[in-house]
C-alpha positions as CSV (number, residue, x, y, z in Angstrom):
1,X,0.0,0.0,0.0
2,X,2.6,2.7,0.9
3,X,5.1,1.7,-1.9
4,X,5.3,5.4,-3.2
5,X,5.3,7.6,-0.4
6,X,9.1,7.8,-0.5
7,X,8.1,9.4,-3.9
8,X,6.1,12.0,-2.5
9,X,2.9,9.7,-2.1
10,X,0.7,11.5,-3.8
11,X,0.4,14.3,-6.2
12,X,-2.0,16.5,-8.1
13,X,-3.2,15.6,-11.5
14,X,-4.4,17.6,-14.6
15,X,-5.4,16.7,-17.9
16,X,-4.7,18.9,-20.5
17,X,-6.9,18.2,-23.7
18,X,-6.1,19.6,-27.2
19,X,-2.5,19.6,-26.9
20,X,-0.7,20.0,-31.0
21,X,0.4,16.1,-32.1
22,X,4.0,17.5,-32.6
23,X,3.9,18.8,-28.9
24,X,6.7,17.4,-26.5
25,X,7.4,17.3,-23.0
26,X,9.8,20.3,-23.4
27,X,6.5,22.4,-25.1
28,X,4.9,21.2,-21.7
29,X,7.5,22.3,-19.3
30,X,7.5,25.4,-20.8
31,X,4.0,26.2,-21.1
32,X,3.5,25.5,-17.5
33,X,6.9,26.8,-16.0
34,X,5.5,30.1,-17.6
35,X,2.9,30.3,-14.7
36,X,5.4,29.6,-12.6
37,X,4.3,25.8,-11.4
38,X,7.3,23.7,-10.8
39,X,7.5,20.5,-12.6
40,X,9.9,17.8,-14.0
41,X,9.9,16.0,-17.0
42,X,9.2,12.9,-15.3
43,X,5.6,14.4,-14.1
44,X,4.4,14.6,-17.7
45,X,2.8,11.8,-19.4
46,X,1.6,12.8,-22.9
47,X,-1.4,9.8,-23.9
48,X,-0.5,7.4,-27.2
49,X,-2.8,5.5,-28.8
50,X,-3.3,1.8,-29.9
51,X,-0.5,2.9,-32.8
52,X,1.7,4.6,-30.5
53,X,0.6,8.2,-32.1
54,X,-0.4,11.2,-29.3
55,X,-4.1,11.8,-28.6
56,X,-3.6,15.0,-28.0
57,X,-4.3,14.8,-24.5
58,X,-1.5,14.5,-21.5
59,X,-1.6,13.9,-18.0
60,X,0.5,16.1,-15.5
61,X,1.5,15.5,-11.8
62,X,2.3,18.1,-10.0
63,X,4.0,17.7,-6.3
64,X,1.9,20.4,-4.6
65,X,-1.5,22.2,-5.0
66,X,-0.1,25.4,-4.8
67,X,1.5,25.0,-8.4
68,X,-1.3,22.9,-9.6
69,X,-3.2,26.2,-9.1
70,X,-1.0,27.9,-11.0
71,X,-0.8,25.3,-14.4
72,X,-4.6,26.1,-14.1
73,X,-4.1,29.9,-14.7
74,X,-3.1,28.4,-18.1
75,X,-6.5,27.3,-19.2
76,X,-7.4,28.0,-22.6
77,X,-4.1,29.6,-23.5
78,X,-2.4,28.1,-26.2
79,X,0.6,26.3,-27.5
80,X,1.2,26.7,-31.2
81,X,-1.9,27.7,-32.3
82,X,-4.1,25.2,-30.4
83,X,-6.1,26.1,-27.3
84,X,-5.5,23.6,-24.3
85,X,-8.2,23.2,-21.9
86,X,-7.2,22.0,-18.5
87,X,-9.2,19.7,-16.5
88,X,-7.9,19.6,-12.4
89,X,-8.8,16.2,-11.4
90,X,-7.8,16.7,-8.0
91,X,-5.3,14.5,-6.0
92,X,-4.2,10.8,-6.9
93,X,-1.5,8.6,-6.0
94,X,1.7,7.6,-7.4
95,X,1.7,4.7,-8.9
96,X,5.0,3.6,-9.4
97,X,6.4,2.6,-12.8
């Protein structure tokens, strides 16, 4: 049960939805670290399909609510020229891989 706490146990998760295909975890880092919220590349997971091709969705751990709050000043502001909505599904924990 407690396998992850040494990993900070648990974090908070968005989704971001509408992300551009070519979009990488650096685009990500960036867009985020612009409102400030600390985060590592190891805290984004950007979604593949069955043929290994992004869905344009991504799912982001942040360590604290404080700089969750502050990825979701980022709603609706874009990266290339695609909007990304932001979904805050609140806190989860860390499975490890």
């Amino acid at each position: 049960e407690h396998q992850g706490v040494h990993h900070g146990g648990t974090a908070h998760l968005i989704k971001m939805r509408g992300l551009p295909y070519k979009a990488s975890v650096g685009d990500i880092l960036a867009f985020f670290q612009s409102a400030g919220a600390a985060l590592t590349e190891s805290s984004v997971h950007i979604c593949m399909n069955a043929q290994g091709r992004p869905t344009g969705e991504a799912n982001i751990h942040f360590s604290s609510l404080h700089d969750a709050h502050k990825a979701m000043t980022k709603d609706m502001q874009s990266i290339g020229n695609r909007y990304i909505e932001l979904f805050d599904v609140g806190r989860v924990t860390h499975k490890q891989r």
